[in-house]
C-alpha positions in Angstrom: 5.0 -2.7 -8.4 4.1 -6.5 -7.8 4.6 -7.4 -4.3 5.4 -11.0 -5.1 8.9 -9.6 -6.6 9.6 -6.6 -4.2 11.7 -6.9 -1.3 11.3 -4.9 2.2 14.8 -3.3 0.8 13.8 -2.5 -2.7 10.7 -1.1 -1.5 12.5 1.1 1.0 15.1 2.2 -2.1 13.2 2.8 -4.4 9.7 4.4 -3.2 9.9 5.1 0.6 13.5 6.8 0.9 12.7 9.0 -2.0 9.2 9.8 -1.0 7.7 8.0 -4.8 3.9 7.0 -4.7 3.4 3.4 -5.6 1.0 1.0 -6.6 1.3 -2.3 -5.2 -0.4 -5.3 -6.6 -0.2 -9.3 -5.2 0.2 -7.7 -1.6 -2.5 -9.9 -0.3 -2.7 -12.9 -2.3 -1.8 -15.4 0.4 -3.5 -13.5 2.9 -5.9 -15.9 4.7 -8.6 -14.1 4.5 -8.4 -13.8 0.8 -10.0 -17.4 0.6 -12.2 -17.5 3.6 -13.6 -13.9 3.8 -16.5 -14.4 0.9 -19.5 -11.8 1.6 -21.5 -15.2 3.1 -19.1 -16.2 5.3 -19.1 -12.3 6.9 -23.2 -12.3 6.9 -22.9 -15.4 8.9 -20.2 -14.5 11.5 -21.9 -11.0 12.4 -25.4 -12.2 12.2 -27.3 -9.9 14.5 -24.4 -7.3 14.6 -24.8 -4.2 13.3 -22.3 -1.9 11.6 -22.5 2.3 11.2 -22.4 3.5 7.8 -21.9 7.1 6.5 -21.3 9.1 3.1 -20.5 12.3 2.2 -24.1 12.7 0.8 -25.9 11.4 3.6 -27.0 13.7 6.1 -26.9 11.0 9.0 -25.5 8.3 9.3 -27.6 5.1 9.1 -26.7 1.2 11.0 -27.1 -2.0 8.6 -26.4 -5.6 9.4 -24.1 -7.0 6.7 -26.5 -8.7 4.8 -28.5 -5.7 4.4 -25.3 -3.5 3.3 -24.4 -6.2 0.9 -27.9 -6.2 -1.0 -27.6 -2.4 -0.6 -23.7 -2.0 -2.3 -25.0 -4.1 -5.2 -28.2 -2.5 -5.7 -28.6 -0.2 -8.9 -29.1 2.8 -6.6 -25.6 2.6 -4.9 -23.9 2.0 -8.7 -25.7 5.3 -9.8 -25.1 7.4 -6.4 -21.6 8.6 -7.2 
């Protein structure tokens, strides 16, 4: 269901009320962040921060700073892990 086009009422008829999984698409286009969020604009505002990280597979979890997570999501090994 496209956001853009469905009301707080429609949403309530026609999904919510009767308990209907949805999609919903467009529900953060004008969101702010949408624009100013880009994965440089993160690095730079938690430079030095670092963030926990754990997967199913991993037996511990392991701490990255952003910049490190981001090379790591678009390595090859983190495509082929799943």
């Amino acid at each position: 269901e496209d956001a853009s086009s469905l009301s707080i009422a429609a949403f309530l008829n026609k999904y919510e009320e009767p308990n209907i999984p949805c999609v919903i698409t467009n529900a953060t286009t004008k969101w702010p962040a949408m624009q100013n969020w880009s994965k440089q604009y993160l690095i730079e505002q938690t430079e030095g921060i670092s963030f926990r990280a754990t997967s199913g597979g991993a037996p511990l979890p392991s701490s990255f700073e952003m910049s490190a997570y981001f090379q790591y999501c678009s390595s090859t090994s983190a495509r082929t892990e799943e």
